[in-house]
Structure formats: C-alpha cells, structure tokens
N, C-alpha and C positions, 0 to 999 in steps of 0.2 A: 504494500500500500504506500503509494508518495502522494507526499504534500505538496500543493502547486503554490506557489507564493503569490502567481497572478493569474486570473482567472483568462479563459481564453479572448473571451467575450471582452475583455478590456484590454487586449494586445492592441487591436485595433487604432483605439484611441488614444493610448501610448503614444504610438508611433507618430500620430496625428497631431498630436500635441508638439513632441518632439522636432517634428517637422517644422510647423509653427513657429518655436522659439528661435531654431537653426537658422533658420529663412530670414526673422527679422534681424538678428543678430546679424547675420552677414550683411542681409540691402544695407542697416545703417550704416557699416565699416566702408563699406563700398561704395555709399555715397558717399562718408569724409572723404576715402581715399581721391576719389575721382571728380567732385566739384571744385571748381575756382573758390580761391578766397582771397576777394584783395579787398580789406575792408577801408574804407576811406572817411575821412568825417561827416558827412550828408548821410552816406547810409548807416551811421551808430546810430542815428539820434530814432527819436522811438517814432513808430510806424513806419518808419523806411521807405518813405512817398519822396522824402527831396526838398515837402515843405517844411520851414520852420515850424515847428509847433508854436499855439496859440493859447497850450493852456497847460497847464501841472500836469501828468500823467495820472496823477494819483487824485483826481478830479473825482467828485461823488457822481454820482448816475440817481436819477429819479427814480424814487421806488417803483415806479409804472413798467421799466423795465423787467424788474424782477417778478412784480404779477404776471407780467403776459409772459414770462417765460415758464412761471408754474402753470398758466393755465395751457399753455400748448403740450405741456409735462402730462398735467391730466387727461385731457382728450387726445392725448396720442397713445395712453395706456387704454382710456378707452377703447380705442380702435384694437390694439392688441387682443384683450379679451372680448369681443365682442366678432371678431372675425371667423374665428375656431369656431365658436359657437353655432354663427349662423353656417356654418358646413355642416356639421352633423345635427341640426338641429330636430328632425324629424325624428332621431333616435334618442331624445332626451327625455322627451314626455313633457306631462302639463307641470310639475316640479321647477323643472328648469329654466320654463317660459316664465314664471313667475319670478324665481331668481333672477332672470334675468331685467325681466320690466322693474324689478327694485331696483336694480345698478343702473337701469337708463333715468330712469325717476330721480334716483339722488344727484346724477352728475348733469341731469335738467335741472333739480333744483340748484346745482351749485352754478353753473351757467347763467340762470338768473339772477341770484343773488349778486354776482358780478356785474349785471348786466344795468340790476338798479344800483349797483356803489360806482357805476360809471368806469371802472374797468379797464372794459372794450373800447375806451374814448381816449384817443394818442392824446388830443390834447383839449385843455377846455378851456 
C-alpha cells in the first residue's frame, strides 16, 4: 500500500500554476532586459505626459469618486451571480427564483437609495 503525497486530480493544476509563475517571472526579466531606458527630467515628473503639473500629486479626490467606484463594484458582482443562475435556471425550482428576486430586490433597493442621495449625479 503507498501513500501519494499528491493526489492525481491536482497534478494538473500544479503544473498550471507553475507554468503561471514561470511565465511571469521570465516576461518581466525580459522586459527589463530588452526595453530602453533613458530616463530624462520631463519624463520623472508624475504622469509622464510632458506637462508640468498643476497641482500636488497627493491632491484629495471627491468622495463621489469612491461611490461610483463601489457602486460599479456592486453591480458588476451583481452581474456575476446572476448570470450562472439565469443558465441553469429551469433546474433550480421555485426556491431559487425566490432567492433570487431577494438579491435583485435588495441591490434595487440599494440602486435607489443612491439614486435619491444623488449619487449617480457627477456633479451638482
């Protein structure tokens, strides 16, 4: 009787992983090695466009940014769970359509609540 340390069914993804790591590890080396670098004073300076900057780098952002980046967070997980579902939906039963119209119902309700704290409005 032997002991397998790894089971066959994860050889696979070993390798796959492995591969992975290999892979990036070399493009980055290979890119240092083979890209130009001639760095000059116009392209240090931050954003690397050429213009002078016009303002501290370290400038605050309106929180309006960081809402609409959570709410694009939420409705793109939306869409994750809700895609799978609608595939096998006719194998789930009336359970699941339930579950489901709860999860659409809350992230309607959150949609709205956004909708009246003005939100969705770049600028007012």
């Amino acid at each position: 009787m032997t002991v397998q340390s790894l089971p066959q069914e994860y050889l696979a993804i070993c390798i796959l992983t492995a591969f992975g790591v290999i892979f990036g590890v070399v493009t980055l080396y290979a890119g240092r090695f083979f890209r130009l670098s001639r760095p000059y004073k116009e392209k240090l300076i931050a954003y690397e466009s050429g213009n002078e900057p016009t303002e501290s780098p370290r400038m605050r952002f309106s929180i309006k940014f960081y809402l609409i980046a959570i709410l694009f967070v939420v409705f793109d997980v939306e869409a994750i769970y809700l895609y799978p579902w609608a595939i096998i939906y006719d194998r789930l039963g009336l359970f699941a359509l339930v579950e489901m119209m709860i999860f659409i119902f809350l992230l309607l309700f959150g949609f709205v609540y956004a909708w009246k704290k003005e939100i969705l409005q770049w600028e007012k």
